[in-house]
C-alpha positions in Angstrom: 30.4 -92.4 23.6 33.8 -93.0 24.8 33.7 -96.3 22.7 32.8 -94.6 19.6 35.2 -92.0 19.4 38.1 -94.0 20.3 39.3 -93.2 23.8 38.4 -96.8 24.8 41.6 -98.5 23.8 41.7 -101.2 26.2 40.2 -102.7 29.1 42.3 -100.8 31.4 40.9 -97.4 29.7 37.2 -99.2 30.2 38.4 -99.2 34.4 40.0 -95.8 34.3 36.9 -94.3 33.1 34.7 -96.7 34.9 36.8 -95.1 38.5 36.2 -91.7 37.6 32.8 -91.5 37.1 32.3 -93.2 40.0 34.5 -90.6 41.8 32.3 -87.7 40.2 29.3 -88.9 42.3 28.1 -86.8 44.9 28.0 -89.0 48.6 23.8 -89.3 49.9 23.2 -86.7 52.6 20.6 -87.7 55.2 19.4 -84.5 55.8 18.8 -84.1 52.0 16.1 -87.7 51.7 12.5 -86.2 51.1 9.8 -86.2 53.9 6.6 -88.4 53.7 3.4 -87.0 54.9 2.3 -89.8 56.2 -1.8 -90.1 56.1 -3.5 -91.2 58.9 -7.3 -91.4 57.6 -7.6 -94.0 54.2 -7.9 -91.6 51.2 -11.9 -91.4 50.2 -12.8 -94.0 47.4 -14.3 -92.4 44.2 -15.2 -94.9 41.8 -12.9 -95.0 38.6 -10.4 -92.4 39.8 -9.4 -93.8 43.7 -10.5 -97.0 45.0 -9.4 -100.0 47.2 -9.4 -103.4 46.8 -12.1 -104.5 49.4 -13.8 -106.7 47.5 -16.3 -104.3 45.8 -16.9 -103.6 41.6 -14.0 -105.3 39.8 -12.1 -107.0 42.7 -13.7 -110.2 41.7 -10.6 -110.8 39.1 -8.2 -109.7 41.0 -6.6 -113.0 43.8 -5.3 -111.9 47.5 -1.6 -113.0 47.8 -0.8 -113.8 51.3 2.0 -115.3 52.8 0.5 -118.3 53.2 -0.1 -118.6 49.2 2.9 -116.8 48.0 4.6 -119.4 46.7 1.4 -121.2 45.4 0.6 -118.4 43.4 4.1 -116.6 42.5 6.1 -119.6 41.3 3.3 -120.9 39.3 5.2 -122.2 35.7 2.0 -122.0 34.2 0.9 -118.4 34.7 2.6 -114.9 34.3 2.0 -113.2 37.8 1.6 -109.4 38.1 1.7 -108.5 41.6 0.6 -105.3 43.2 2.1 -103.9 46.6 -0.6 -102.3 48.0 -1.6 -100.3 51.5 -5.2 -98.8 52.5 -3.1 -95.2 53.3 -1.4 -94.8 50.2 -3.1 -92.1 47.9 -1.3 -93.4 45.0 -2.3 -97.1 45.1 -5.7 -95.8 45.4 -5.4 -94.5 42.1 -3.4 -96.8 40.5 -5.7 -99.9 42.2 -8.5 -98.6 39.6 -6.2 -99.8 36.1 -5.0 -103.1 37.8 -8.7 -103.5 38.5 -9.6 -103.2 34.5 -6.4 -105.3 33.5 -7.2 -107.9 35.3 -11.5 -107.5 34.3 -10.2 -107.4 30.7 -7.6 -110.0 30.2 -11.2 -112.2 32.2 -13.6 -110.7 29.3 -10.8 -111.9 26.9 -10.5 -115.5 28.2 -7.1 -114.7 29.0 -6.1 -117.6 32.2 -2.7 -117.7 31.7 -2.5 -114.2 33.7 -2.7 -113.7 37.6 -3.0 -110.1 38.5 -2.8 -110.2 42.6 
């Protein structure tokens, strides 16, 4: 917006304003970063809202990336790669497990090779 209305004049204008916003920030307090409830017990599975990938119903498309085939896999020229961080204790890759699981099944039904989902 600066650029449009014409208080950008220069390049030295461009670093004035480029300072002072970085001035305006506000420094990270530690005692301010939010608390994780870590779970101890893996979240219950319910089919098509919360499940794992342990080799049950639609797991079949989906390839294990280890760090013995990272490389293998990842740097592939041939094939887009979507990769999926994943643990067993996290609620939310429970639920999100269930739409990489369909992705990956439906890019299969479509005959779609050039994508790896792992």
């Amino acid at each position: 917006s600066a650029f449009l209305s014409g208080s950008l004049r220069s390049p030295k204008d461009g670093l004035e304003l480029a300072q002072k916003a970085l001035k305006s920030i506000t420094p990270l307090n530690m005692k301010n970063l939010p608390k994780r409830n870590y779970l101890l017990d893996i979240p219950k599975t319910t089919t098509g809202i919360s499940e794992q990938f342990d080799g049950q119903l639609g797991d079949e498309y989906i390839v294990s990336i280890t760090t013995e085939n990272f490389y293998e896999i990842a740097y592939d020229d041939d094939k887009d790669v979507v990769i999926v961080f994943y643990t067993l204790h996290c609620e939310s890759c429970n639920h999100l497990a269930v739409y990489y699981k369909r992705m990956a099944q439906r890019f299969h039904e479509l005959n779609i090779e050039s994508l790896v989902i792992g």
